[in-house]
mmCIF file of the N, C-alpha and C atoms, coordinates in Angstrom:
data_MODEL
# 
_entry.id   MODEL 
# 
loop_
_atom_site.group_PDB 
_atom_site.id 
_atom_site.type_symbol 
_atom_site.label_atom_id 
_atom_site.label_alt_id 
_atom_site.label_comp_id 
_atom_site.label_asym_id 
_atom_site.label_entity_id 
_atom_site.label_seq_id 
_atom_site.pdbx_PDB_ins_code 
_atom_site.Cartn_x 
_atom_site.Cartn_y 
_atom_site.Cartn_z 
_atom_site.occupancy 
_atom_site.B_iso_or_equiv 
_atom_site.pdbx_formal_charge 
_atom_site.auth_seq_id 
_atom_site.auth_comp_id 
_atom_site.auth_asym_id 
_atom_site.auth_atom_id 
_atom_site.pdbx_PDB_model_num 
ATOM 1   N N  . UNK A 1 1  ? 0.831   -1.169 0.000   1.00 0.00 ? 1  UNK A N  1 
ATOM 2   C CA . UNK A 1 1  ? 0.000   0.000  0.000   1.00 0.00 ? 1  UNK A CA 1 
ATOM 3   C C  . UNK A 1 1  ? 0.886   1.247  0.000   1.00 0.00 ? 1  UNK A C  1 
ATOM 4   N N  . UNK A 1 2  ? 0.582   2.495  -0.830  1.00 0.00 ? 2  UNK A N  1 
ATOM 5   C CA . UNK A 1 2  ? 1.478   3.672  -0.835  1.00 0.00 ? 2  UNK A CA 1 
ATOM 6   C C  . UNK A 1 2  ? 1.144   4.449  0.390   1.00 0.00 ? 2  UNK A C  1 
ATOM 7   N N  . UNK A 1 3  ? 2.067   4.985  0.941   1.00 0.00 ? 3  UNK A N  1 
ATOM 8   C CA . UNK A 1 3  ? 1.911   6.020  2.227   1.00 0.00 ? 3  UNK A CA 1 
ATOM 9   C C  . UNK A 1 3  ? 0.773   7.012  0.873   1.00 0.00 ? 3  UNK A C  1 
ATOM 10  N N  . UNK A 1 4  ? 0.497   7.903  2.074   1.00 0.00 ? 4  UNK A N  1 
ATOM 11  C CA . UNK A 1 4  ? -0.775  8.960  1.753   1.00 0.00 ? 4  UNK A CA 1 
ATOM 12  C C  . UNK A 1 4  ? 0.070   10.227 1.721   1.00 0.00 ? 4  UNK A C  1 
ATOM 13  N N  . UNK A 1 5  ? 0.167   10.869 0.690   1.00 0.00 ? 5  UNK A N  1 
ATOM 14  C CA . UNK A 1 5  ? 0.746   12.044 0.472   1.00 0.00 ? 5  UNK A CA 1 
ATOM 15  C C  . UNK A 1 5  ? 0.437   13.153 1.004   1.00 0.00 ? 5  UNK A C  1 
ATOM 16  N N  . UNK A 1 6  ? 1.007   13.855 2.225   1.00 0.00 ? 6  UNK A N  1 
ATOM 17  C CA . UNK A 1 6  ? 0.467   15.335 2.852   1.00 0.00 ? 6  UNK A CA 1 
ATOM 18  C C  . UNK A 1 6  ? -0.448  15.744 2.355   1.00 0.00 ? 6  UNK A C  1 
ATOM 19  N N  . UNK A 1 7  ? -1.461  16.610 2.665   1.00 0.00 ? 7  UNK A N  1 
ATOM 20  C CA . UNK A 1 7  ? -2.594  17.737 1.329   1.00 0.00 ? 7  UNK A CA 1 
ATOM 21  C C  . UNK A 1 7  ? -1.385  18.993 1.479   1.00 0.00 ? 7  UNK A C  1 
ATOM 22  N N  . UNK A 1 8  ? -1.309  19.489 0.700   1.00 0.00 ? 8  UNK A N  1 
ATOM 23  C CA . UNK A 1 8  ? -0.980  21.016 0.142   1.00 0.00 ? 8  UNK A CA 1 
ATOM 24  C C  . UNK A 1 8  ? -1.874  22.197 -0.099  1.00 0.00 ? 8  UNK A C  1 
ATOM 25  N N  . UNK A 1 9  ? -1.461  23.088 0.800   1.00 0.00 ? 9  UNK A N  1 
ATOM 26  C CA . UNK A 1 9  ? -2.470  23.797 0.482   1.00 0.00 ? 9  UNK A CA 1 
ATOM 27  C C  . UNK A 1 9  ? -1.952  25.522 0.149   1.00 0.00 ? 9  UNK A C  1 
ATOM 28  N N  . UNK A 1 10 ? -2.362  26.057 -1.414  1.00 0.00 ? 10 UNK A N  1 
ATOM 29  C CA . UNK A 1 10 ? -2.311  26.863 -1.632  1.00 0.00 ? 10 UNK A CA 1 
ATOM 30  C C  . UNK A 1 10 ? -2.633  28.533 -1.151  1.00 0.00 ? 10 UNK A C  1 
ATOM 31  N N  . UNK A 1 11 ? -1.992  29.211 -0.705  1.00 0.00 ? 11 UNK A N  1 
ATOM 32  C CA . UNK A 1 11 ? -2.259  30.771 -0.243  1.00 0.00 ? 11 UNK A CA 1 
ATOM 33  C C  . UNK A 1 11 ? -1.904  31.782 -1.383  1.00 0.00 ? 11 UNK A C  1 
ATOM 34  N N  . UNK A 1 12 ? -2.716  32.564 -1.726  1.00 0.00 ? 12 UNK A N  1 
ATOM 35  C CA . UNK A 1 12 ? -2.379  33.383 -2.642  1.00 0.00 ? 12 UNK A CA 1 
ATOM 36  C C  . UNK A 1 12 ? -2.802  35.075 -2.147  1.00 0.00 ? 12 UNK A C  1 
ATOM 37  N N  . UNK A 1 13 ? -1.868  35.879 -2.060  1.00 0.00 ? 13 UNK A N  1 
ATOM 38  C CA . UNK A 1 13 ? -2.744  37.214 -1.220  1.00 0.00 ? 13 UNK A CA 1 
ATOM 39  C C  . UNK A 1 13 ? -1.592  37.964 -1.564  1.00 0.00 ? 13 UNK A C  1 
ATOM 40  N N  . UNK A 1 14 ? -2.110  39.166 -2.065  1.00 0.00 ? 14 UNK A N  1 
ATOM 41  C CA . UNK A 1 14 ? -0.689  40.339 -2.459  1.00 0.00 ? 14 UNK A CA 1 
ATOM 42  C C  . UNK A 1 14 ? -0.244  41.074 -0.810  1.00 0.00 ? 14 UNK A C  1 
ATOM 43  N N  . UNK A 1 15 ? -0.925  40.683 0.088   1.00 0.00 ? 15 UNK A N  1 
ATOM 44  C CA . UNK A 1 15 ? -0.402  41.434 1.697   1.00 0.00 ? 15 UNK A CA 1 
ATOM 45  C C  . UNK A 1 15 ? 0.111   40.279 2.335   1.00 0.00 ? 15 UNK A C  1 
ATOM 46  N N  . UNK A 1 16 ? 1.615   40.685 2.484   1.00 0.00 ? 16 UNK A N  1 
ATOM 47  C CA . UNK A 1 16 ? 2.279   39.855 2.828   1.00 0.00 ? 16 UNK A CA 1 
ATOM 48  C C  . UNK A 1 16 ? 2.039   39.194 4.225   1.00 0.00 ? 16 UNK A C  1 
ATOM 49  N N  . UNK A 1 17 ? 1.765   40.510 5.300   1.00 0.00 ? 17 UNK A N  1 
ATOM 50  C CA . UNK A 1 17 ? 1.038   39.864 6.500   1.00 0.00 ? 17 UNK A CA 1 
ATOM 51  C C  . UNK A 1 17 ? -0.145  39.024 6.789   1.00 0.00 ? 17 UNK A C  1 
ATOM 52  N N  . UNK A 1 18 ? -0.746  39.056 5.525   1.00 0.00 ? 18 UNK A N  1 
ATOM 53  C CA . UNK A 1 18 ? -1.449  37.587 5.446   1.00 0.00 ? 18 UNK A CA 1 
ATOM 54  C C  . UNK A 1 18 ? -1.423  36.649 5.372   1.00 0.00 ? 18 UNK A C  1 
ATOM 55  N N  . UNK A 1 19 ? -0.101  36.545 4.381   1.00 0.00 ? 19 UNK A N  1 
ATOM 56  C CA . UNK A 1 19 ? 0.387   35.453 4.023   1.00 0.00 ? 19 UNK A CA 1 
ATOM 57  C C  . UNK A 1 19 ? 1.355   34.991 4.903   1.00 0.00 ? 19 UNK A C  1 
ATOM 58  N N  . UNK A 1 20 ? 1.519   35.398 5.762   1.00 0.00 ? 20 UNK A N  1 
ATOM 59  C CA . UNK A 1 20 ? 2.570   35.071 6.912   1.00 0.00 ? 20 UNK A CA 1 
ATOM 60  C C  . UNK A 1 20 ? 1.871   34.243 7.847   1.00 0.00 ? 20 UNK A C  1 
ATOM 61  N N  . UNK A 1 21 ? 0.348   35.288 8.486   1.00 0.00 ? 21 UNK A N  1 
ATOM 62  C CA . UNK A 1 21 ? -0.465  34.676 9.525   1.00 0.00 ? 21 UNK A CA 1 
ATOM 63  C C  . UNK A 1 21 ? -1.496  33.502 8.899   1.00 0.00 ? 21 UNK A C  1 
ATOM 64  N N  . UNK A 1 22 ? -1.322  33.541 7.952   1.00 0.00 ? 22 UNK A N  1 
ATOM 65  C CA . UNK A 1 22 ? -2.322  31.737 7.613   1.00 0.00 ? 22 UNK A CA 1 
ATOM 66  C C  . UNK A 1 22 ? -1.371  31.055 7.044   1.00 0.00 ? 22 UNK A C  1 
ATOM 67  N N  . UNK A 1 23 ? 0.091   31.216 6.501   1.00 0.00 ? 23 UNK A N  1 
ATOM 68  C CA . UNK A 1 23 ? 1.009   30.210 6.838   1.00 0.00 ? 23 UNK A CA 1 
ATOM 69  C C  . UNK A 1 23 ? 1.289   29.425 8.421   1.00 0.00 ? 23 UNK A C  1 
ATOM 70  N N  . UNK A 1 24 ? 1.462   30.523 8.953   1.00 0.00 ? 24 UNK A N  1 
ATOM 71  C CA . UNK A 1 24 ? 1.749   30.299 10.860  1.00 0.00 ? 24 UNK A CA 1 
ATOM 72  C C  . UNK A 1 24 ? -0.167  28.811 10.955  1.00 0.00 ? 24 UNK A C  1 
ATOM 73  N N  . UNK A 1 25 ? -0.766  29.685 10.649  1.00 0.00 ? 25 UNK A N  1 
ATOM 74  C CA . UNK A 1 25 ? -2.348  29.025 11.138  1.00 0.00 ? 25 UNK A CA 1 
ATOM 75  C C  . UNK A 1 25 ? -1.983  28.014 10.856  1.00 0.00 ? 25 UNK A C  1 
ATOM 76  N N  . UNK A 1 26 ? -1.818  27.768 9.524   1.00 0.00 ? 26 UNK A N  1 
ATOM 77  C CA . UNK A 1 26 ? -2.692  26.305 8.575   1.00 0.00 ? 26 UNK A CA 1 
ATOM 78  C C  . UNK A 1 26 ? -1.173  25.633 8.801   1.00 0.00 ? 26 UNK A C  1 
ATOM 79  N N  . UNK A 1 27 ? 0.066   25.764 9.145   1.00 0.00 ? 27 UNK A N  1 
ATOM 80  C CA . UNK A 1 27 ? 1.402   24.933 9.453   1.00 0.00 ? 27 UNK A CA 1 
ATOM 81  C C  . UNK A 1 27 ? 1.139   24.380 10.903  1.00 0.00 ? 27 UNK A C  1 
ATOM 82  N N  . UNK A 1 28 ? 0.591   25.477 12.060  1.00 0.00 ? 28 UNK A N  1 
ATOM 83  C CA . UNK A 1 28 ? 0.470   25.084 13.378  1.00 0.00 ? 28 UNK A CA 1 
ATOM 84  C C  . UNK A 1 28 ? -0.754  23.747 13.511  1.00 0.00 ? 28 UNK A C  1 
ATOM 85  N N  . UNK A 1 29 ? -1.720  23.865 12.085  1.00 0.00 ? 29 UNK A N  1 
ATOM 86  C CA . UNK A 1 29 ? -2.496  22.544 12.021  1.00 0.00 ? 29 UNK A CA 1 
ATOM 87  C C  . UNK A 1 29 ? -2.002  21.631 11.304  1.00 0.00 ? 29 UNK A C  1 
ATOM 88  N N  . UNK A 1 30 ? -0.387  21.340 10.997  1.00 0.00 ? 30 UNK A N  1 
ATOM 89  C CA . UNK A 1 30 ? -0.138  20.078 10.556  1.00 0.00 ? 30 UNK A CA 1 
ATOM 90  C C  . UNK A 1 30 ? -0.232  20.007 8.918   1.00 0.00 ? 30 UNK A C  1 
ATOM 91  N N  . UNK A 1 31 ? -0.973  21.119 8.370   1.00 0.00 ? 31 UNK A N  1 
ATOM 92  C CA . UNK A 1 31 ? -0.443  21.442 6.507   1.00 0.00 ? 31 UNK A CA 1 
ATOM 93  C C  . UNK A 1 31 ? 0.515   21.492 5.956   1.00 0.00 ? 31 UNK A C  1 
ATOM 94  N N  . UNK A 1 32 ? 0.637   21.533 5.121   1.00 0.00 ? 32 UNK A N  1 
ATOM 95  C CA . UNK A 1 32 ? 1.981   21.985 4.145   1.00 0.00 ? 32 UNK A CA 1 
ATOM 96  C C  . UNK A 1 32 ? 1.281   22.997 3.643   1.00 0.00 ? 32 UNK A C  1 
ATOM 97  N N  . UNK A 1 33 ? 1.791   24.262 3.167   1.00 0.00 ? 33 UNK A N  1 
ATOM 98  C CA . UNK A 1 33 ? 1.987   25.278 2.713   1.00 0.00 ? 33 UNK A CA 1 
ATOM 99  C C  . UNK A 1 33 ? 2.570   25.882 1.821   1.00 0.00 ? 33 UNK A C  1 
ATOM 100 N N  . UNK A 1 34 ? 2.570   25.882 0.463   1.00 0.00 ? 34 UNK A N  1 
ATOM 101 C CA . UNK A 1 34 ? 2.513   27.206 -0.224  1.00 0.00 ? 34 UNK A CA 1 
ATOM 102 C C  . UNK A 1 34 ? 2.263   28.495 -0.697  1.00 0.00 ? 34 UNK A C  1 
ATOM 103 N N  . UNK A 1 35 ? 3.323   29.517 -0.482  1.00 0.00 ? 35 UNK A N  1 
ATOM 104 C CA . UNK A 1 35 ? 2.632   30.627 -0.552  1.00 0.00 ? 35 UNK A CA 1 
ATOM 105 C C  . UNK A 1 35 ? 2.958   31.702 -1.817  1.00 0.00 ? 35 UNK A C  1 
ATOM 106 N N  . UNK A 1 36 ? 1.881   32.576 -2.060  1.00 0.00 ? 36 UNK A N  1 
ATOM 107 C CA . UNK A 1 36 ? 2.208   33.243 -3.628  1.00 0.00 ? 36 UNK A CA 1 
ATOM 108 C C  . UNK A 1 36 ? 1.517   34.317 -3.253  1.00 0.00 ? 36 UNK A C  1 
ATOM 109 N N  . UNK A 1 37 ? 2.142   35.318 -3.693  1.00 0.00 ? 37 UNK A N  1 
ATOM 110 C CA . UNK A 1 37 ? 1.723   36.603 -3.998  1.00 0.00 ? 37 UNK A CA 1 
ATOM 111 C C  . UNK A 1 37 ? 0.937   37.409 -4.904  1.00 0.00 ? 37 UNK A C  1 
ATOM 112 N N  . UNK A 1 38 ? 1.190   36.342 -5.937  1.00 0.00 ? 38 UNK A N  1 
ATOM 113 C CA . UNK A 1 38 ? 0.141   36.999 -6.872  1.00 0.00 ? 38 UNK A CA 1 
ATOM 114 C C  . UNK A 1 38 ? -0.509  35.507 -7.939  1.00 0.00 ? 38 UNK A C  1 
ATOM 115 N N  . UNK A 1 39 ? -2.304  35.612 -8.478  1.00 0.00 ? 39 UNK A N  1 
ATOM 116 C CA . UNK A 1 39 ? -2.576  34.601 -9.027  1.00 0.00 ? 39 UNK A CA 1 
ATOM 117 C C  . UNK A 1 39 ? -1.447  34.172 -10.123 1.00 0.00 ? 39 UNK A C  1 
ATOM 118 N N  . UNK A 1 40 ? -0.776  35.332 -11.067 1.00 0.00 ? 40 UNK A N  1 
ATOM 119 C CA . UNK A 1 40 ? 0.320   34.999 -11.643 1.00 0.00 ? 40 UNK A CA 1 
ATOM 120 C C  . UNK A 1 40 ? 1.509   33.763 -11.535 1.00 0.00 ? 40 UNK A C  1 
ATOM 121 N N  . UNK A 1 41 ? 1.818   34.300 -9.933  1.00 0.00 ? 41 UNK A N  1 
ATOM 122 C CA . UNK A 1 41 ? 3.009   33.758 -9.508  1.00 0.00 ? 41 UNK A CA 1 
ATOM 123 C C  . UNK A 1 41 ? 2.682   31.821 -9.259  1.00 0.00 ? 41 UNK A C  1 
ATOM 124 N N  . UNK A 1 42 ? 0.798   31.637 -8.708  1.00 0.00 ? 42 UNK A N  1 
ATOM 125 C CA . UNK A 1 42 ? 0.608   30.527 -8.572  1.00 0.00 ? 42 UNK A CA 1 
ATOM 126 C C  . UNK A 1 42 ? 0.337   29.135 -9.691  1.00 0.00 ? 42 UNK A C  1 
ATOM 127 N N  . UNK A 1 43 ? 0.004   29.965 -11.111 1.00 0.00 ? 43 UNK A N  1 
ATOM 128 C CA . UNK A 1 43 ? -0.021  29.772 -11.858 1.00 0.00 ? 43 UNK A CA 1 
ATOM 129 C C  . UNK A 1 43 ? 0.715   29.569 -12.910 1.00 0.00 ? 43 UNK A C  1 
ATOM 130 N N  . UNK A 1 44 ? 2.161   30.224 -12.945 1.00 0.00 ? 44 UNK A N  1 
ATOM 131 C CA . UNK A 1 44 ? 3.247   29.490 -13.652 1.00 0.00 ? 44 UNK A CA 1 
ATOM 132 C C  . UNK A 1 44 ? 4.036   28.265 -12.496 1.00 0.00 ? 44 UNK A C  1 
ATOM 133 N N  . UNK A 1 45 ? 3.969   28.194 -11.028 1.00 0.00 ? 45 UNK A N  1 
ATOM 134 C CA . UNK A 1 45 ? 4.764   27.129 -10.698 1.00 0.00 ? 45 UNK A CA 1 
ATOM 135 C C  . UNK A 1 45 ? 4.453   26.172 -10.755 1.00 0.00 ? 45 UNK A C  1 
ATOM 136 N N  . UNK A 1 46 ? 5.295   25.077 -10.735 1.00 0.00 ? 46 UNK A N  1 
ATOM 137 C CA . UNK A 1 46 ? 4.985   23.740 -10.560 1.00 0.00 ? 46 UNK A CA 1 
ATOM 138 C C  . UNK A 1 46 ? 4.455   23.092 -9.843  1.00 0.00 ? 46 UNK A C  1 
ATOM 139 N N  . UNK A 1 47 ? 4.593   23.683 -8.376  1.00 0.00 ? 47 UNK A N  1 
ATOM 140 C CA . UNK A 1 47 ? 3.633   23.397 -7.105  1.00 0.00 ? 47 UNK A CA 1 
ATOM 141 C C  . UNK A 1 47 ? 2.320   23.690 -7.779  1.00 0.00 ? 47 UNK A C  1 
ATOM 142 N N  . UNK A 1 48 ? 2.015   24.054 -8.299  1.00 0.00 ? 48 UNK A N  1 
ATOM 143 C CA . UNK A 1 48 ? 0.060   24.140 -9.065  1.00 0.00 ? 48 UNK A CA 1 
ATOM 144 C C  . UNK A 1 48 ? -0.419  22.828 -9.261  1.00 0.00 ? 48 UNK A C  1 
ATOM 145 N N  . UNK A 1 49 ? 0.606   22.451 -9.632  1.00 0.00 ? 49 UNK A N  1 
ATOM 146 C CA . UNK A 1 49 ? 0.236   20.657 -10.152 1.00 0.00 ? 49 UNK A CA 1 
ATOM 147 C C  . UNK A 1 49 ? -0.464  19.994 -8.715  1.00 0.00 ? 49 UNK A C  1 
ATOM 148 N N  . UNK A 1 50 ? 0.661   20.476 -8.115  1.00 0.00 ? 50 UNK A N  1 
ATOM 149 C CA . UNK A 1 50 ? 0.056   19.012 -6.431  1.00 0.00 ? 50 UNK A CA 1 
ATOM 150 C C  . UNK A 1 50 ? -0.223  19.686 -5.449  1.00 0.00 ? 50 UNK A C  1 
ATOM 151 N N  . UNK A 1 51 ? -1.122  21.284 -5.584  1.00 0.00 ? 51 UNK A N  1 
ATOM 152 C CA . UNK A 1 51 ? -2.053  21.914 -4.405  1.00 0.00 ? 51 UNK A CA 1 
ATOM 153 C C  . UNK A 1 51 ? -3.139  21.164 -4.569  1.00 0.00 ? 51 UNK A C  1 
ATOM 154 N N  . UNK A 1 52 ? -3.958  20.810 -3.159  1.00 0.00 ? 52 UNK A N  1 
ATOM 155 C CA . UNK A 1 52 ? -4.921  20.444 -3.313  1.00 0.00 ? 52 UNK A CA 1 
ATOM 156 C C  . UNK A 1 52 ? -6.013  21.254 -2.087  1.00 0.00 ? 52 UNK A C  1 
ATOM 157 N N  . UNK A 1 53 ? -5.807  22.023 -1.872  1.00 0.00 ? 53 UNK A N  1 
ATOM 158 C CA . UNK A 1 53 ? -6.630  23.132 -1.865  1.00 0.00 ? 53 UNK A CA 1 
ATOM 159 C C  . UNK A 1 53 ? -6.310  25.014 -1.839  1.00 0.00 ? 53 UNK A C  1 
ATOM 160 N N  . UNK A 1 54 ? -6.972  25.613 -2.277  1.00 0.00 ? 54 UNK A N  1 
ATOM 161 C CA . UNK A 1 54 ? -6.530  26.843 -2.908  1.00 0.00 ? 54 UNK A CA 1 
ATOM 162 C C  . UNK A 1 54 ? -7.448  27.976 -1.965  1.00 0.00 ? 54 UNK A C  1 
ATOM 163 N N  . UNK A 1 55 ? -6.471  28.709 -1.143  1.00 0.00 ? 55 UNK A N  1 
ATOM 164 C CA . UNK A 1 55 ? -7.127  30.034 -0.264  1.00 0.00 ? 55 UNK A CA 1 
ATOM 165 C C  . UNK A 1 55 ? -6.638  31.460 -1.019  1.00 0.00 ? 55 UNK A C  1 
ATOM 166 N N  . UNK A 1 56 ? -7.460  32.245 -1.511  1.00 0.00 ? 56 UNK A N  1 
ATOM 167 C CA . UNK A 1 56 ? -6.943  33.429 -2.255  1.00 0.00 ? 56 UNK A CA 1 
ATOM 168 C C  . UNK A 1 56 ? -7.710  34.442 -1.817  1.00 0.00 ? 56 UNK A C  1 
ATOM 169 N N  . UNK A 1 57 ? -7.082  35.571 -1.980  1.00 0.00 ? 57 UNK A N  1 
ATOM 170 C CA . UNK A 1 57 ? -7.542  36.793 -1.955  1.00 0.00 ? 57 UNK A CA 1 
ATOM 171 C C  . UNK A 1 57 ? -8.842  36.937 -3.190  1.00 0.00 ? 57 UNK A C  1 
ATOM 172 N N  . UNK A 1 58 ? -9.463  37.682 -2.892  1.00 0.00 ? 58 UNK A N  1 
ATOM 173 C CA . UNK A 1 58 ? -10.471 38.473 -3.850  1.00 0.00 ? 58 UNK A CA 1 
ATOM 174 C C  . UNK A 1 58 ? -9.882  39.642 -4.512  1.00 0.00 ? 58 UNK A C  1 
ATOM 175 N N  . UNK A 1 59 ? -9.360  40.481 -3.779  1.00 0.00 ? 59 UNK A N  1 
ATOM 176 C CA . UNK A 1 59 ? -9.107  41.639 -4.300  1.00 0.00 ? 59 UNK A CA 1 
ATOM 177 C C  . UNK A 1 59 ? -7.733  41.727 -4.649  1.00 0.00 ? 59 UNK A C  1 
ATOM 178 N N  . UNK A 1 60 ? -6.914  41.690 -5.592  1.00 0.00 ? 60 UNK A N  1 
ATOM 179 C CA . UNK A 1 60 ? -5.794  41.621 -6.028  1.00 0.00 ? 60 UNK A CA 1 
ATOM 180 C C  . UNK A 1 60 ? -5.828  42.159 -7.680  1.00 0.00 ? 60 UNK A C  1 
ATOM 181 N N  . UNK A 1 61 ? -4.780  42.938 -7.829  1.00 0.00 ? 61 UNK A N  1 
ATOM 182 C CA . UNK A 1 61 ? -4.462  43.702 -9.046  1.00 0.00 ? 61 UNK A CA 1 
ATOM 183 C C  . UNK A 1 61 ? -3.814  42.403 -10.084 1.00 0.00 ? 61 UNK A C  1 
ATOM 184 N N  . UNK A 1 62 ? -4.287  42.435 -11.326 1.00 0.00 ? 62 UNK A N  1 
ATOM 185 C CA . UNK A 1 62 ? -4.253  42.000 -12.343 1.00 0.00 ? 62 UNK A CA 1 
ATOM 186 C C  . UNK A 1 62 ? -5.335  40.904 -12.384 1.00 0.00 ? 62 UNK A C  1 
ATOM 187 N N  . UNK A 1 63 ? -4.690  39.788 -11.730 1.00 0.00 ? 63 UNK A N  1 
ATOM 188 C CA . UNK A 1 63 ? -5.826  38.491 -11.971 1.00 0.00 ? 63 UNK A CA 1 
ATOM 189 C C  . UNK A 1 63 ? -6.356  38.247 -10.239 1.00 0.00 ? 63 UNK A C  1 
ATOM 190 N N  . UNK A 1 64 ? -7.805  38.787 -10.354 1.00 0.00 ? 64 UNK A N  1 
ATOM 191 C CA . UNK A 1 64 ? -8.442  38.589 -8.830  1.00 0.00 ? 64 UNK A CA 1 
ATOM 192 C C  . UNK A 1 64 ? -8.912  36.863 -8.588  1.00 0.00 ? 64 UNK A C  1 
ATOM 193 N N  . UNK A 1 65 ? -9.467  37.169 -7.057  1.00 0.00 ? 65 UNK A N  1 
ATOM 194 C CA . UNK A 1 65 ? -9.035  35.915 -6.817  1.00 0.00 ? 65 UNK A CA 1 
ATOM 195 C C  . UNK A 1 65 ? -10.589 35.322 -7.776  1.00 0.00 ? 65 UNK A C  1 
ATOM 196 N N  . UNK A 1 66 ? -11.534 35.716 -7.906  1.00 0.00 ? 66 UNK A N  1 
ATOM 197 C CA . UNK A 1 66 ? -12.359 35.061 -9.157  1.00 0.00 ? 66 UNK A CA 1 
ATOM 198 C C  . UNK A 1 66 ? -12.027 34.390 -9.847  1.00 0.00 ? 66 UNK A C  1 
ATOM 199 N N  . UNK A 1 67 ? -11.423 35.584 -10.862 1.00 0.00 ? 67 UNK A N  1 
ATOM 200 C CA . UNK A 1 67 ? -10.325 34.950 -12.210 1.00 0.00 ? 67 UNK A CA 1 
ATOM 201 C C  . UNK A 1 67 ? -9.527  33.818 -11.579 1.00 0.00 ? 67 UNK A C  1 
ATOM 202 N N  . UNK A 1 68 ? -9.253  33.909 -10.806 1.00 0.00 ? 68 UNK A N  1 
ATOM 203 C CA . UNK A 1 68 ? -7.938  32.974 -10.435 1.00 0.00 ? 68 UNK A CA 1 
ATOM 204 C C  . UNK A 1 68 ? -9.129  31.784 -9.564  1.00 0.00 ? 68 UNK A C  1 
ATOM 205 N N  . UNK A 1 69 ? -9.963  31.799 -9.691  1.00 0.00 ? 69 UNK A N  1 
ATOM 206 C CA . UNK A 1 69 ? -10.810 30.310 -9.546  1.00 0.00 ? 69 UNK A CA 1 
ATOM 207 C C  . UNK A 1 69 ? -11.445 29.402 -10.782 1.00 0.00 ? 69 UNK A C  1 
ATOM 208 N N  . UNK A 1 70 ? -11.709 30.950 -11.540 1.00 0.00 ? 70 UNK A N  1 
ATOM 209 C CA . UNK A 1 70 ? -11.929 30.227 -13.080 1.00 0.00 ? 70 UNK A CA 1 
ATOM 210 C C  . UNK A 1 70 ? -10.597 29.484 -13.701 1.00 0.00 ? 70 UNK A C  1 
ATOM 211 N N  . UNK A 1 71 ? -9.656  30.225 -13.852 1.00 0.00 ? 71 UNK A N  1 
ATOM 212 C CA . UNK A 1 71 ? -8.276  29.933 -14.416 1.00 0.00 ? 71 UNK A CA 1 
ATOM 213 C C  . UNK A 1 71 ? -7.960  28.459 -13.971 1.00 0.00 ? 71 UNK A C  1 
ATOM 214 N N  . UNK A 1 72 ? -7.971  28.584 -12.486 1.00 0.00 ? 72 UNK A N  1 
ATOM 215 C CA . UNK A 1 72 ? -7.609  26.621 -11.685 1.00 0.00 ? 72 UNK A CA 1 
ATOM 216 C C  . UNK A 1 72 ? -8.781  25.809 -11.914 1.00 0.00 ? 72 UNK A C  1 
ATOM 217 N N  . UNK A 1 73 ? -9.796  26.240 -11.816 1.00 0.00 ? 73 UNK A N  1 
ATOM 218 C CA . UNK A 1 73 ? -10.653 25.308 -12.141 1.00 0.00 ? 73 UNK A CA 1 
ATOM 219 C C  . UNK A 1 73 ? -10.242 24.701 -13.908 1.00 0.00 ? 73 UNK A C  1 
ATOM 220 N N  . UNK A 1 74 ? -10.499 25.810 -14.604 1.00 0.00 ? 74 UNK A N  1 
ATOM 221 C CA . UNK A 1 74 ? -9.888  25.418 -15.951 1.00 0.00 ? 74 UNK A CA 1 
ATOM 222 C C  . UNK A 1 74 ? -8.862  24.277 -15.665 1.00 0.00 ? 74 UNK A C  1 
ATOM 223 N N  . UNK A 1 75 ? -7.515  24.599 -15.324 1.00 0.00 ? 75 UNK A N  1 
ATOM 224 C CA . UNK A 1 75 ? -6.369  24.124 -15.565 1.00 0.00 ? 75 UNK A CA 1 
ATOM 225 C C  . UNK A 1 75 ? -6.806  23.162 -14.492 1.00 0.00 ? 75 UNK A C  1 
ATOM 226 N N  . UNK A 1 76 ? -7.206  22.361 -13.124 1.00 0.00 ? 76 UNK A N  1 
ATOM 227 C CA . UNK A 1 76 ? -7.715  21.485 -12.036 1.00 0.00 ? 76 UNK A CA 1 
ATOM 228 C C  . UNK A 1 76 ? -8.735  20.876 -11.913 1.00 0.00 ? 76 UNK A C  1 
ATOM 229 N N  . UNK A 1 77 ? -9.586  20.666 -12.920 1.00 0.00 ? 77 UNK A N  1 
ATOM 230 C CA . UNK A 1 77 ? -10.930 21.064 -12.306 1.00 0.00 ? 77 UNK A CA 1 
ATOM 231 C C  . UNK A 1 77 ? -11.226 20.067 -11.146 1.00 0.00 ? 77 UNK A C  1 
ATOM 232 N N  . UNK A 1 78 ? -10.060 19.154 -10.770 1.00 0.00 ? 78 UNK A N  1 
ATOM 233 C CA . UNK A 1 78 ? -10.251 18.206 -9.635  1.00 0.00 ? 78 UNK A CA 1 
ATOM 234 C C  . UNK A 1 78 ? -10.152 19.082 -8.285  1.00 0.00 ? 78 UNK A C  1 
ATOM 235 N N  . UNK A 1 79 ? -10.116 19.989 -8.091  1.00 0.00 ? 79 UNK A N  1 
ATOM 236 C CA . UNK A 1 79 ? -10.027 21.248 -6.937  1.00 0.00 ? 79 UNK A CA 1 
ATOM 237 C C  . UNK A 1 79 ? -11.242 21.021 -6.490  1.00 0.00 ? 79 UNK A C  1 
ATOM 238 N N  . UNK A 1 80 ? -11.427 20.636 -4.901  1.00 0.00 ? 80 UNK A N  1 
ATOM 239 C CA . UNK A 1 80 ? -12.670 21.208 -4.501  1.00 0.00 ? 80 UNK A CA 1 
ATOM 240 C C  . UNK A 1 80 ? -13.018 22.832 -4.446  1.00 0.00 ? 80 UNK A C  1 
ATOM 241 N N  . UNK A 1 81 ? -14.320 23.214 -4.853  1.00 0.00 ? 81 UNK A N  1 
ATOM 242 C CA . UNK A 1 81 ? -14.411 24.131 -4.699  1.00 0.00 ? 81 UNK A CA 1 
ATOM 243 C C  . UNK A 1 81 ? -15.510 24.869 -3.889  1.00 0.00 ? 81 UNK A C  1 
ATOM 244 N N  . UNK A 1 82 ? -16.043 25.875 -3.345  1.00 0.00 ? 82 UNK A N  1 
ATOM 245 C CA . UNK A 1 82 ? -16.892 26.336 -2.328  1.00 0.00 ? 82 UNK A CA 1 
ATOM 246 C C  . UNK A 1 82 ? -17.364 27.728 -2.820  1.00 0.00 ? 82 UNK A C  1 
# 
C-alpha cells in the first residue's frame, strides 16, 4: 500500500502579513503550505500541479481571486471548490 501524500495547500494574497499569519495558522495545524503573492506567480509554478486546496484573496491587481478560480478550475478542475 502507498503512504498517503500530505494535502498542500495553496495561499495566494498580495499582503504579505497575510500570508505570513495563515502560513503560521494552517502549518500550526499540521499542513503543508505554499505561498504566492500573486494569481500569476501561482499559476506558472509547478507546485500548481500538487495543491490540493486553494485560499486566495479576492481583491488583487491583475488576476483577482475570481479569475484565479476560473483559471484553476480550468487548468484542475479536480479542486474542490466552495
Amino acid at each position: 500500500m502507498r503512504p498517503m501524500r500530505e494535502p498542500v495547500i495553496a495561499v495566494v494574497d498580495d499582503d504579505t502579513r497575510v500570508l505570513e499569519s495563515l502560513e503560521d495558522l494552517l502549518e500550526s495545524a499540521g499542513h503543508r503550505v505554499h505561498l504566492f503573492k500573486s494569481a500569476q506567480a501561482l499559476l506558472e509554478n509547478p507546485a500548481f500541479g500538487e495543491i490540493d486546496c486553494l485560499i486566495s484573496d479576492i481583491g488583487m491587481p491583475a488576476i483577482d481571486g475570481f479569475d484565479l478560480e476560473r483559471l484553476a478550475r480550468a487548468a484542475r478542475p479536480e479542486l474542490p471548490s466552495s
